[in-house]
KOLBA-573505 format. One record per residue (C-alpha): residue in one letter; y, x, z. Coordinates in nm, 3 decimals. Example, Ala and Ser with C-alpha at 12.3 -4.5 7.8 and 13.67 -1.06 7.14 Angstrom:
- A,-0.450,1.230,0.780
- S,-0.106,1.367,0.714
% end
This chain:
- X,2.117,-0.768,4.990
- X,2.005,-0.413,4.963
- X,1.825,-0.295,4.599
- X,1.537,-0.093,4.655
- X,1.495,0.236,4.394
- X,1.154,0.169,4.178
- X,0.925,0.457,4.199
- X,0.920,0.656,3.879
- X,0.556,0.718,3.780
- X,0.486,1.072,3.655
- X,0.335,1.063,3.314
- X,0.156,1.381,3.300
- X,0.210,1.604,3.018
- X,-0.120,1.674,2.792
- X,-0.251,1.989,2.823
- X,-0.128,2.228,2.557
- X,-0.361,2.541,2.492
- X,-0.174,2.687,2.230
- X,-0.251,3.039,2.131
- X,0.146,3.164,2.135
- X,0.088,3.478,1.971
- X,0.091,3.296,1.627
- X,0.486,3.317,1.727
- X,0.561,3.646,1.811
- X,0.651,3.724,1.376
- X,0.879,3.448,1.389
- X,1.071,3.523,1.723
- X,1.115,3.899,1.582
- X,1.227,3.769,1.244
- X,1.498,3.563,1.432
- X,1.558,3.694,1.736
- X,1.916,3.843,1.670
- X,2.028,3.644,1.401
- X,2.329,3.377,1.418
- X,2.201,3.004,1.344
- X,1.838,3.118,1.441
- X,1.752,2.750,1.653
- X,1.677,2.552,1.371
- X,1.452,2.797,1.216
- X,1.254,2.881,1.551
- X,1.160,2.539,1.611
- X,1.045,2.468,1.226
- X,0.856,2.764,1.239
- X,0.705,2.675,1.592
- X,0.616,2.371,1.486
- X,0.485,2.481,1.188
- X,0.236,2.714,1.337
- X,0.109,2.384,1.579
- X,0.197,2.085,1.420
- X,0.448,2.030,1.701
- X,0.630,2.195,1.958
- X,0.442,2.248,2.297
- X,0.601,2.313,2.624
- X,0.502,2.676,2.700
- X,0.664,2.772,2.325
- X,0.985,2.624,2.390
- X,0.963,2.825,2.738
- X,0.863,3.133,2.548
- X,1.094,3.101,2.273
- X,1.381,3.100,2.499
- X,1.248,3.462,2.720
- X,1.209,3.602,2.389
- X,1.512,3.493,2.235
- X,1.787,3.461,2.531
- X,1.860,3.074,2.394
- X,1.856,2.822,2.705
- X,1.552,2.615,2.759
- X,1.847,2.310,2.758
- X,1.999,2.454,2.414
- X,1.644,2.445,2.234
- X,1.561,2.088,2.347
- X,1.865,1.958,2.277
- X,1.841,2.034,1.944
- X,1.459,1.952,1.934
- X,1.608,1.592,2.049
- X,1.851,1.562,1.834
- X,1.693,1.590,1.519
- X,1.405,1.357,1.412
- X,1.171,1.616,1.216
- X,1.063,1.799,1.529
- X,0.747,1.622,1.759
- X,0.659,1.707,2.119
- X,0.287,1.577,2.117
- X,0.051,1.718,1.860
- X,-0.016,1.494,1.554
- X,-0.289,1.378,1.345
- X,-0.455,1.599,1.072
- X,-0.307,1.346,0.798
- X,0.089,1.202,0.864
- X,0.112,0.873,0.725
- X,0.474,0.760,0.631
- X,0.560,0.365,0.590
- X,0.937,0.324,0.421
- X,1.120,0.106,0.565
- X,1.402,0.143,0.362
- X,1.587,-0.154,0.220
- X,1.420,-0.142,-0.137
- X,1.066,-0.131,0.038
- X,1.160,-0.398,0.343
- X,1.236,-0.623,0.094
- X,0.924,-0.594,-0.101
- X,0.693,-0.662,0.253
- X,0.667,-0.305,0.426
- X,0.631,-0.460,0.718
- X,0.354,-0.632,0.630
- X,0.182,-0.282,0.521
- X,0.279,-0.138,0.859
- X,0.108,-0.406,1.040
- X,-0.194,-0.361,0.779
- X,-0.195,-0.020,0.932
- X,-0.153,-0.064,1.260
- X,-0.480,-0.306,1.295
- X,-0.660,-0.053,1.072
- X,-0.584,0.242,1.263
- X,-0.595,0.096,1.584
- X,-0.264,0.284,1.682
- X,0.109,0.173,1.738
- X,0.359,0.305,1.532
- X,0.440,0.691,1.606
- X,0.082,0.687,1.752
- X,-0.224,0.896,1.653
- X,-0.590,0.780,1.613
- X,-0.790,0.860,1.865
- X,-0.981,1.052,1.636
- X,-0.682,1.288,1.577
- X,-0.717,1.226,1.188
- X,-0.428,1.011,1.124
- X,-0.055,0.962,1.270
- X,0.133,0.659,1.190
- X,0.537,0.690,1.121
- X,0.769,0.442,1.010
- X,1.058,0.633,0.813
- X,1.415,0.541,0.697
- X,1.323,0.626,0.347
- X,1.111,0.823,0.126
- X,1.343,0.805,-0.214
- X,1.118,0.617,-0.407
- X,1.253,0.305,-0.451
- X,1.151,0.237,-0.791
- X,0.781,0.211,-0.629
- X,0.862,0.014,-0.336
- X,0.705,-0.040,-0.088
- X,0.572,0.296,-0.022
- X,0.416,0.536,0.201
- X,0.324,0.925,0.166
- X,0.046,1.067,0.321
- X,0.117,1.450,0.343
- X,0.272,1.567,0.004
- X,0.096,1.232,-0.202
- X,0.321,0.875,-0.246
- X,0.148,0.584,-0.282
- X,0.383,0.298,-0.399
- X,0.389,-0.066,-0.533
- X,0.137,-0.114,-0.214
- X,-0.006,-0.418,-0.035
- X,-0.169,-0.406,0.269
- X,-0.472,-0.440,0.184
- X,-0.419,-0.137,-0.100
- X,-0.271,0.094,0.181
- X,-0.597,0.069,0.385
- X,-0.796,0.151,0.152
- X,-0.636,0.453,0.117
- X,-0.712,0.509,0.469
- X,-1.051,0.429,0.420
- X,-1.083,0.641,0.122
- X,-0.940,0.911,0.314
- X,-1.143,0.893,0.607
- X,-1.484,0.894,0.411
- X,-1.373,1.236,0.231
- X,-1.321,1.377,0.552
- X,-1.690,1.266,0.704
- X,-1.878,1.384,0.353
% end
């Protein structure tokens, strides 16, 4: 019996209009330095909220670094995104302390709210939806940071209101 290859679809990559100019500081800041990956792609995604395409190709022409050398490291480490994001991160620890005290129950809360899966954005591009490791605050377990605020000793229902709360500030 002979297996037949399955057709790989071709997901097609969202269109990225990024104005790559808001680069060009960074790229002369560390174009010649030693170490200089790293702080390219913070500072790239910085300046979008992620890390499009056409500045990975742009940061290696400026730079000299391989294309491959600037993904792999892009891949490797969890803190850089290839898809833009949602105006307000939302971060769910899932760290021991916090799993034990029902985070999944919050990120499931969230998850119906939101209408997204986890790692997803809204389709209103106001809120992502990340489950971390940890956040360090175990004391307040189960918590979740949105941006630089922590919210902790949470329920479900408490973590959508937060959402909610949110969400009406940003339509007034």
């Amino acid at each position: 019996m002979r297996i037949g290859r399955i057709p790989q679809e071709k997901i097609p990559s969202p269109v990225q209009d990024v104005d790559l100019t808001l680069i060009d500081s960074l790229i002369a800041k560390y174009r010649n330095r030693k170490g200089n990956v790293i702080p390219l792609l913070q500072g790239t995604q910085e300046c979008f909220s992620f890390i499009p395409r056409a500045a990975f190709i742009r940061l290696s022409d400026e730079t000299g670094i391989p294309l491959s050398e600037l993904y792999g490291v892009a891949t490797f480490y969890a803190q850089f995104r290839f898809a833009p994001v949602g105006k307000h991160i939302i971060k769910v620890c899932h760290g021991t302390a916090c799993h034990v005290q029902s985070a999944p129950k919050i990120s499931e809360a969230l998850v119906e709210a939101l209408d997204v899966e986890d790692g997803g954005t809204t389709t209103d591009g106001l809120f992502t939806l990340e489950s971390v490791a940890c956040l360090g605050c175990c004391s307040l377990a189960p918590v979740m940071m949105i941006g630089k605020e922590t919210y902790g000793n949470l329920t479900g229902k408490d973590a959508v209101k937060v959402i909610k709360d949110i969400r009406l500030a940003e339509n007034n």
